[in-house]
ROLO-997258 format. One record per atom (N, C-alpha, C, CB): residue in three letters; x, y, z. Coordinates in pm, whole numbers, padded with zeros to 5 digits, always signed. Glycine has a CB too. Layout:
% ROLO-997258
alaXYZ...
***
This chain:
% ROLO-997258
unk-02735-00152+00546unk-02720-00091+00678unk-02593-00142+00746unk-02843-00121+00765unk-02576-00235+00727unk-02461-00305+00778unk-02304-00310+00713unk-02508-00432+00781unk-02297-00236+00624unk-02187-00173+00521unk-02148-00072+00603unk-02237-00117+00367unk-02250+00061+00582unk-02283+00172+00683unk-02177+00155+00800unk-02445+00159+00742unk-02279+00028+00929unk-02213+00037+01007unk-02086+00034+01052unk-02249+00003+01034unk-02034-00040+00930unk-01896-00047+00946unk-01794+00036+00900unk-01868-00142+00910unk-01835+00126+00829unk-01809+00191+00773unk-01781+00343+00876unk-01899+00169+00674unk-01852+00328+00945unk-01903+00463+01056unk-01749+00411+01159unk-02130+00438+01169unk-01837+00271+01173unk-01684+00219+01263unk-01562+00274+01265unk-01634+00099+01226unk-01544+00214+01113unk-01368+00253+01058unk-01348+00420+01101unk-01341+00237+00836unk-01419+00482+01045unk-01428+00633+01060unk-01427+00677+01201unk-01554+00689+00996unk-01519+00639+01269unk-01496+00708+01397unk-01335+00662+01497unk-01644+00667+01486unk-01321+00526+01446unk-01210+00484+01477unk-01085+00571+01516unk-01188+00415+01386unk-01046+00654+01372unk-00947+00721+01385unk-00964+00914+01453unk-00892+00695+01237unk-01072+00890+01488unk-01128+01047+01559unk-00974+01087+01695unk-01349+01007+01678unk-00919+00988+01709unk-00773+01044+01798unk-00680+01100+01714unk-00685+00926+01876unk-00672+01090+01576unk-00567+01052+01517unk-00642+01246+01429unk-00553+00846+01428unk-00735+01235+01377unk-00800+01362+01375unk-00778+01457+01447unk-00903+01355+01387unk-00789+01463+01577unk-00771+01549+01666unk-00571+01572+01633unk-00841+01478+01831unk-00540+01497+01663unk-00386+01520+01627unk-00355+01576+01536unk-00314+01428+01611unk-00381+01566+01411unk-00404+01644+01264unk-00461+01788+01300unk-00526+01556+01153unk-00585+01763+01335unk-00616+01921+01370unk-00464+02000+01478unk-00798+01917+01485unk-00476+01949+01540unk-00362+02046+01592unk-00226+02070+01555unk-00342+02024+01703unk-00202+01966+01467unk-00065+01950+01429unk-00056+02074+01313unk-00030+01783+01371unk-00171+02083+01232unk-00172+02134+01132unk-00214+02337+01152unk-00276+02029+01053unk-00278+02348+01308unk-00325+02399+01299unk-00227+02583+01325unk-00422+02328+01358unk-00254+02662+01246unk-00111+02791+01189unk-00178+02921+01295unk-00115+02860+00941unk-00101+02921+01380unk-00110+02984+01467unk-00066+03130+01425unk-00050+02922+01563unk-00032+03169+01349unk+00013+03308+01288unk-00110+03414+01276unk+00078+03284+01132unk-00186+03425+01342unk-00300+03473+01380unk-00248+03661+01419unk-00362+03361+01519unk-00169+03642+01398unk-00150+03852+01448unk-00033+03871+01394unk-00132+03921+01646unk-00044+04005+01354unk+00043+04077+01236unk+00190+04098+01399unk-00070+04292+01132unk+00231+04168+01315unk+00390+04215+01406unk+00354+04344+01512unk+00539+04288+01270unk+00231+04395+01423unk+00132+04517+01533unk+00080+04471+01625unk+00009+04592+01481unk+00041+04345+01664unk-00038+04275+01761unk-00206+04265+01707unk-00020+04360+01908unk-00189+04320+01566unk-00329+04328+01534unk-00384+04168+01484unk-00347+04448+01410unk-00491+04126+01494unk-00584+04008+01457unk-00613+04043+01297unk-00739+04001+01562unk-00566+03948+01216unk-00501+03907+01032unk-00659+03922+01009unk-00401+03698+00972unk-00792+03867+01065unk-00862+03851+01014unk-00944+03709+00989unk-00819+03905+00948unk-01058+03697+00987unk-01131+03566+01012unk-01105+03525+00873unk-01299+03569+01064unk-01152+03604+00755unk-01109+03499+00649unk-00965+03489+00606unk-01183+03523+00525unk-00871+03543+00636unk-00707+03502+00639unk-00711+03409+00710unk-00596+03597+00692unk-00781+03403+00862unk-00743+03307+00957unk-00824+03168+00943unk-00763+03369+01094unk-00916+03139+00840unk-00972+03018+00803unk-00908+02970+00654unk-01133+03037+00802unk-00806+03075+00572unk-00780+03047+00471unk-00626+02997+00501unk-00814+03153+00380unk-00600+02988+00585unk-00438+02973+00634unk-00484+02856+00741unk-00346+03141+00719unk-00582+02835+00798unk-00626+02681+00852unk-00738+02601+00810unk-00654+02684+00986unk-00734+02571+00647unk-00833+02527+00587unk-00805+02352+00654unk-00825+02567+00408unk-00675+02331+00633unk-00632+02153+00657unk-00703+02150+00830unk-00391+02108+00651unk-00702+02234+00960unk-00751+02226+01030unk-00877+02213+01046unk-00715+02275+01063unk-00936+02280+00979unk-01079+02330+01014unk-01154+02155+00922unk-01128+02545+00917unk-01067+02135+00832unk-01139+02015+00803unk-01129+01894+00870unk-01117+01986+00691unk-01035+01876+00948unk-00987+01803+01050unk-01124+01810+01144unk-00843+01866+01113unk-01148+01941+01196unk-01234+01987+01287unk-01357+01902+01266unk-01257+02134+01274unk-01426+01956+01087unk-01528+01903+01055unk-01534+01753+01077unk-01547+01939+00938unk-01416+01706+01030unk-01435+01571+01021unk-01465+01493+01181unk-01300+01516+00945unk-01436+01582+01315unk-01483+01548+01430unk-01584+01536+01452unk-01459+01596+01500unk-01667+01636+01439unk-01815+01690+01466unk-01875+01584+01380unk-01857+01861+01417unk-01822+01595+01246unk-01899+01471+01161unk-01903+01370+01240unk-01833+01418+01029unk-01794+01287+01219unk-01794+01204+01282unk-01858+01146+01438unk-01705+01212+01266unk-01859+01227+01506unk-01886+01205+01687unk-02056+01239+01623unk-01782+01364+01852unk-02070+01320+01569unk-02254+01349+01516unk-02318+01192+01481unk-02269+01469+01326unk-02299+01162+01399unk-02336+01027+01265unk-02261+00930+01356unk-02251+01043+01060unk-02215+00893+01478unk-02184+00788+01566unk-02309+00821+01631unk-02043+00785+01652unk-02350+00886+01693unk-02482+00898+01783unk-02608+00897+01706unk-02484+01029+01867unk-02623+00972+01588unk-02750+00930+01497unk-02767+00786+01480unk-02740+00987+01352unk-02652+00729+01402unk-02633+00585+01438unk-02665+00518+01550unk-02526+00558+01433unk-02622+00574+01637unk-02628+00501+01766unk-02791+00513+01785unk-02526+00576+01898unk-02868+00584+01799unk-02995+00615+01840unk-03092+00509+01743unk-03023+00786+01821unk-03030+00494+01619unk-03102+00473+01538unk-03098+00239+01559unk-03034+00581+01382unk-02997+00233+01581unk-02913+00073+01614unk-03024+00037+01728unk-02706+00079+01690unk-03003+00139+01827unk-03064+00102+01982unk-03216+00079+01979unk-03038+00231+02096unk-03263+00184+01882unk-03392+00176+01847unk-03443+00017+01759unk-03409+00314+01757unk-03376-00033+01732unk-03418-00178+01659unk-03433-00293+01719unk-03334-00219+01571unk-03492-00404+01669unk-03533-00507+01779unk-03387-00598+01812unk-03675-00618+01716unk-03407-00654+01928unk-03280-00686+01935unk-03311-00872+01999unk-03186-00555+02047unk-03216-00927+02043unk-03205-01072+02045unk-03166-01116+02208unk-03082-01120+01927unk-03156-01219+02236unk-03098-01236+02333unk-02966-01341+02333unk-03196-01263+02411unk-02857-01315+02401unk-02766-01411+02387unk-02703-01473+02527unk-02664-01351+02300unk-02733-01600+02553unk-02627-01634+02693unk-02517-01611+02664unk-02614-01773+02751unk-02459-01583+02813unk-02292-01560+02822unk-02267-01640+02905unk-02226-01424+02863unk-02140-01739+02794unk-02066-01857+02849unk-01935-01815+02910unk-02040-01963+02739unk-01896-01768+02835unk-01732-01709+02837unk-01707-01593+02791unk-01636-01783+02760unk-01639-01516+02872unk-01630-01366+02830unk-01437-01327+02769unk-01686-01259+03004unk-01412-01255+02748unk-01273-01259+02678unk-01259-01093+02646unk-01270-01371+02520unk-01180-01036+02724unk-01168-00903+02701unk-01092-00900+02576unk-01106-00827+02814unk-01065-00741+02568unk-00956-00684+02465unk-00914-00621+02478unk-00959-00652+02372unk-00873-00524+02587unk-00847-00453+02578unk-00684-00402+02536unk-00906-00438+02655unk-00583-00525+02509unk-00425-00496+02473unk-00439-00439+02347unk-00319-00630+02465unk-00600-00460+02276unk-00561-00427+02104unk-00572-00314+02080unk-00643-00486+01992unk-00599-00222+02154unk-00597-00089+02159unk-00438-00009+02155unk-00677-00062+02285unk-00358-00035+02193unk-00252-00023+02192unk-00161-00045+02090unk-00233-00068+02267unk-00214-00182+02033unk-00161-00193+01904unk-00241-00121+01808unk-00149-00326+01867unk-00311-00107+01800unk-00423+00002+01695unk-00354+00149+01694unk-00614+00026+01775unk-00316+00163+01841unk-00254+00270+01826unk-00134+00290+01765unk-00246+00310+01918unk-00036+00194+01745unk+00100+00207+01726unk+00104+00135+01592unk+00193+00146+01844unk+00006+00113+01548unk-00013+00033+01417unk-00070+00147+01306unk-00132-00105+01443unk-00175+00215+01363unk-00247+00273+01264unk-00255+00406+01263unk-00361+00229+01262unk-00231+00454+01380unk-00227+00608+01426unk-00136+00676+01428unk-00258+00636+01532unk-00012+00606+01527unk+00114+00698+01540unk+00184+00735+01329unk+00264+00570+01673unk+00210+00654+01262unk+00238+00617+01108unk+00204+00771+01083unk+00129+00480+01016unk+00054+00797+01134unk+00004+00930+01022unk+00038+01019+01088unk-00153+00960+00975unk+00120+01061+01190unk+00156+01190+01236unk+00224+01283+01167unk+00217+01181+01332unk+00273+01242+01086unk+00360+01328+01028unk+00323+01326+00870unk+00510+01284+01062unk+00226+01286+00833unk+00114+01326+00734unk+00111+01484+00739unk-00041+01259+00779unk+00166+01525+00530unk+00153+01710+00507unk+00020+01668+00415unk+00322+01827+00397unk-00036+01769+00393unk-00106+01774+00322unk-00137+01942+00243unk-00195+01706+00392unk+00010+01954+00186unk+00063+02067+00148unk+00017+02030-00019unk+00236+02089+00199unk+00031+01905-00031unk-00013+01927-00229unk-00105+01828-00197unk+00121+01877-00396unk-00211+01829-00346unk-00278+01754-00393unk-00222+01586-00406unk-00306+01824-00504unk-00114+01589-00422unk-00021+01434-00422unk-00071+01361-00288unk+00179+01457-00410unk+00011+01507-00175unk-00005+01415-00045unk-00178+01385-00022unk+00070+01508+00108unk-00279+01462-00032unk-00412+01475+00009unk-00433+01348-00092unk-00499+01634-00013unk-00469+01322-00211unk-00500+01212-00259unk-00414+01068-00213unk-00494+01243-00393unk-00302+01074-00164unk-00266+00945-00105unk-00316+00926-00020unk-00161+00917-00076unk-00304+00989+00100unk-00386+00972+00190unk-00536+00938+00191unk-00368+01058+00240unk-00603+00993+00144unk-00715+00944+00085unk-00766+00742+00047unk-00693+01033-00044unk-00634+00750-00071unk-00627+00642-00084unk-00547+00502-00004unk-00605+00666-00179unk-00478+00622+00129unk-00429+00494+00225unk-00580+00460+00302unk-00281+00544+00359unk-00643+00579+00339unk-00701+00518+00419unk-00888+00438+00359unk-00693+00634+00537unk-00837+00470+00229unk-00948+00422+00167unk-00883+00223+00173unk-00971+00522-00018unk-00792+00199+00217unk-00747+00059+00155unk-00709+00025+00313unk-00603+00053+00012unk-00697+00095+00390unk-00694+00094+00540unk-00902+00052+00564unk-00618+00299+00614unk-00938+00131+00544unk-01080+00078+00578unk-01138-00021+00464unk-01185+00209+00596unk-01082-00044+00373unk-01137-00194+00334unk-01116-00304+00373unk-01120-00228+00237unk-00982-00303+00427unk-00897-00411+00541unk-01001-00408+00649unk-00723-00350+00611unk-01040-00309+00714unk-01101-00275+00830unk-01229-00358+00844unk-01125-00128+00833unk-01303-00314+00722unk-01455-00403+00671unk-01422-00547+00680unk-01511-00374+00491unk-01362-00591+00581unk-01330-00726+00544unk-01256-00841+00655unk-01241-00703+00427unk-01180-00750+00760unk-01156-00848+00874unk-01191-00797+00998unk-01019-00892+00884unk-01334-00745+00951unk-01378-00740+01095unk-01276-00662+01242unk-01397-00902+01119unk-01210-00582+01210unk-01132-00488+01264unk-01187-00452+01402unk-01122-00375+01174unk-01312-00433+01443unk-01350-00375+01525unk-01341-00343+01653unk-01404-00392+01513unk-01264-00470+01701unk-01194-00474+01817unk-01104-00386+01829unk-01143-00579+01837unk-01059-00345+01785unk-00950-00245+01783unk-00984-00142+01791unk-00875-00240+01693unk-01085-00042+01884unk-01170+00087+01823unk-01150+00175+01922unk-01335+00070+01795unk-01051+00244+01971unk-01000+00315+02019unk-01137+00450+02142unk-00910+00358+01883unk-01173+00482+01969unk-01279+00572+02025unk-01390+00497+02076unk-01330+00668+01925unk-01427+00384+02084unk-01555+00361+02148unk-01496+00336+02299unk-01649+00227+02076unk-01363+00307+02323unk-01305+00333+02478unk-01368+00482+02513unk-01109+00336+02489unk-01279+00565+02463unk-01391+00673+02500unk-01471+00730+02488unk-01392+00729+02513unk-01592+00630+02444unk-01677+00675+02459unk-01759+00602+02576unk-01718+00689+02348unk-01670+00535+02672unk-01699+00425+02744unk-01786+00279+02751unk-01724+00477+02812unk-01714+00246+02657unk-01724+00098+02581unk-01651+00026+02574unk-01743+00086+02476unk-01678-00080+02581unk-01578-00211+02621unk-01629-00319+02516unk-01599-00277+02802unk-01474-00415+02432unk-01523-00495+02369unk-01519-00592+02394unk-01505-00493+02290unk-01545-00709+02424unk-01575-00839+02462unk-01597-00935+02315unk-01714-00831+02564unk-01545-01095+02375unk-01513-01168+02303unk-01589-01242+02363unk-01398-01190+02276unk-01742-01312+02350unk-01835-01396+02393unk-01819-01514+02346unk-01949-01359+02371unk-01847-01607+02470unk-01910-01747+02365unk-02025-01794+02426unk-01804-01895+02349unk-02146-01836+02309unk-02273-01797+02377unk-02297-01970+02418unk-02410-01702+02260unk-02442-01996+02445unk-02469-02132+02469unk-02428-02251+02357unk-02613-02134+02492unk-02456-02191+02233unk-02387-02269+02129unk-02264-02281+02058unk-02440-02260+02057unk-02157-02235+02117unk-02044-02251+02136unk-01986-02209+02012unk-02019-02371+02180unk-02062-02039+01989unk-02039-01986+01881unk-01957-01804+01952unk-02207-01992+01782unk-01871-01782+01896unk-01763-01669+01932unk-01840-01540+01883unk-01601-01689+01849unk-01888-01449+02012unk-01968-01351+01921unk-01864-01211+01982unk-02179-01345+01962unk-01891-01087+01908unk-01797-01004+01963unk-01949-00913+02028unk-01664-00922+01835unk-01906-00833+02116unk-02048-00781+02203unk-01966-00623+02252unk-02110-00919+02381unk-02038-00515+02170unk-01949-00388+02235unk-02048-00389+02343unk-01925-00222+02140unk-01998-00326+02468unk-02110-00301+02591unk-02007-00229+02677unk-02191-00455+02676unk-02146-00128+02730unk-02121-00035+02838unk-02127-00107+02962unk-02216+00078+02838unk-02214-00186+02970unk-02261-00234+03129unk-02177-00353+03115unk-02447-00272+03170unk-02101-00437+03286unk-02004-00536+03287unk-02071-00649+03244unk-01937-00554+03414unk-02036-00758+03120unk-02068-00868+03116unk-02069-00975+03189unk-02037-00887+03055unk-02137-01065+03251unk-02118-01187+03402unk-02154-01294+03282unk-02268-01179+03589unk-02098-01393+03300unk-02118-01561+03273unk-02288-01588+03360unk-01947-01678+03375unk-02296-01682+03270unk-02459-01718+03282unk-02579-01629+03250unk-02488-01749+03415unk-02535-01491+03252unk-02637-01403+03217unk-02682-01362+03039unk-02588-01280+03295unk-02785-01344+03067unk-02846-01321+02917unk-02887-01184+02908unk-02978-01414+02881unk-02805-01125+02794unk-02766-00974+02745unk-02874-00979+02590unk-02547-00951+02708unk-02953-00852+02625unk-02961-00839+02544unk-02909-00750+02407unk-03024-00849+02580unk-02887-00770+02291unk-02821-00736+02172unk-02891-00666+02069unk-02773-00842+02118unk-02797-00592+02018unk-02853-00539+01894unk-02757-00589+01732unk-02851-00361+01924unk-02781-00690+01666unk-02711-00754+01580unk-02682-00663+01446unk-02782-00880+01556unk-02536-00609+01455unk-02465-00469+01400unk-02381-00554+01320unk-02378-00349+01515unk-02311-00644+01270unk-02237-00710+01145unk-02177-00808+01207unk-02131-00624+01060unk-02196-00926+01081unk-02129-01068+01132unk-02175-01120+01223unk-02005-01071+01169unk-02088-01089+01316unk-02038-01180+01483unk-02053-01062+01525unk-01864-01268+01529unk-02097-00901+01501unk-02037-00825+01608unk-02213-00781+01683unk-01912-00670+01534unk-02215-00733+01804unk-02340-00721+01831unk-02275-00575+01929unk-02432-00875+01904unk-02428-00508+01950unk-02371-00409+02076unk-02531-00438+02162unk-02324-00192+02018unk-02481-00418+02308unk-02538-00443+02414unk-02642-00333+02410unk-02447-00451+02530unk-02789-00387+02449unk-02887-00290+02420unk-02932-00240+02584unk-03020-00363+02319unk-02897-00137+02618unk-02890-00074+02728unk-03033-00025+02776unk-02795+00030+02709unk-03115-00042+02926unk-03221-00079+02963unk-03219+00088+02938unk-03252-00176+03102unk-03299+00151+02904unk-03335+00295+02874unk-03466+00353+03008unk-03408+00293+02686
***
């Protein structure tokens, strides 16, 4: 489950960078020189690279909330808060690190589509393996905030949460990989 989660992570991660693809890619040549409309299957066969872009949104933003429902639903822990430690500068670099690079990503041959593939297959193993998560663009908007805790035992936990974290207070958690936890919201 905890592979999964991180895994969903990495993925939803780049859902800005998706949206950019979808539009970048997307072939507006939609009407003949008559003003007439080419046709729905011309017009999905001439924006296949879009429409998968598309999918990969819906996927994605879908299987973040199944997830999500499914995380929230589990028993969760309690942790004091000693020290809190935002993040929010790493977003910026996430952006200019990992996002802006693929703009100009074709995916006109099989060459380019399998590299890509395999960048971002070696992009999200990096992602897994050092705990990347801080850097998650889309859970900003999805209005989430990541925090850098240190609890009573003077252990560094990372805590995604919607609601503001205060010193001395005890949050409760839902324990999602490693060090990382997300704040279990009073329903």
């Amino acid at each position: 489950m905890r592979l999964t989660i991180q895994i969903l992570l990495f993925v939803i991660s780049y859902v800005p960078l998706y949206f950019i693809l979808f539009f970048q890619n997307l072939n507006d040549k939609l009407w003949t020189i008559e003003n007439t409309f080419i046709g729905l299957k011309e017009s999905v066969l001439i924006n296949k690279v879009s429409i998968a872009f598309l999918i990969l949104i819906v996927g994605s933003v879908s299987l973040y909330f199944i997830l999500y429902k499914i995380v929230i639903k589990s028993s969760h822990e309690e942790i004091q808060v000693v020290r809190i430690q935002d993040n929010h500068a790493e977003h910026l670099s996430y952006l200019a690190t990992y996002i802006l690079p693929f703009i100009g990503l074709k995916f006109d041959t099989w060459q380019n589509i399998l590299s890509t593939v395999a960048l971002f297959y070696i992009l999200g193993h990096i992602y897994i393996k050092t705990n990347l998560i801080l850097t998650n663009p889309t859970l900003t908007l999805f209005g989430y905030h990541i925090s850098k805790i240190e609890n009573e035992k003077e252990k560094m936990k990372i805590i995604i949460h919607k609601n503001p974290l205060k010193k001395g207070q005890t949050e409760k958690v839902v324990h999602l990989t490693s060090n990382v936890y997300l704040q279990k919201l009073i329903e």
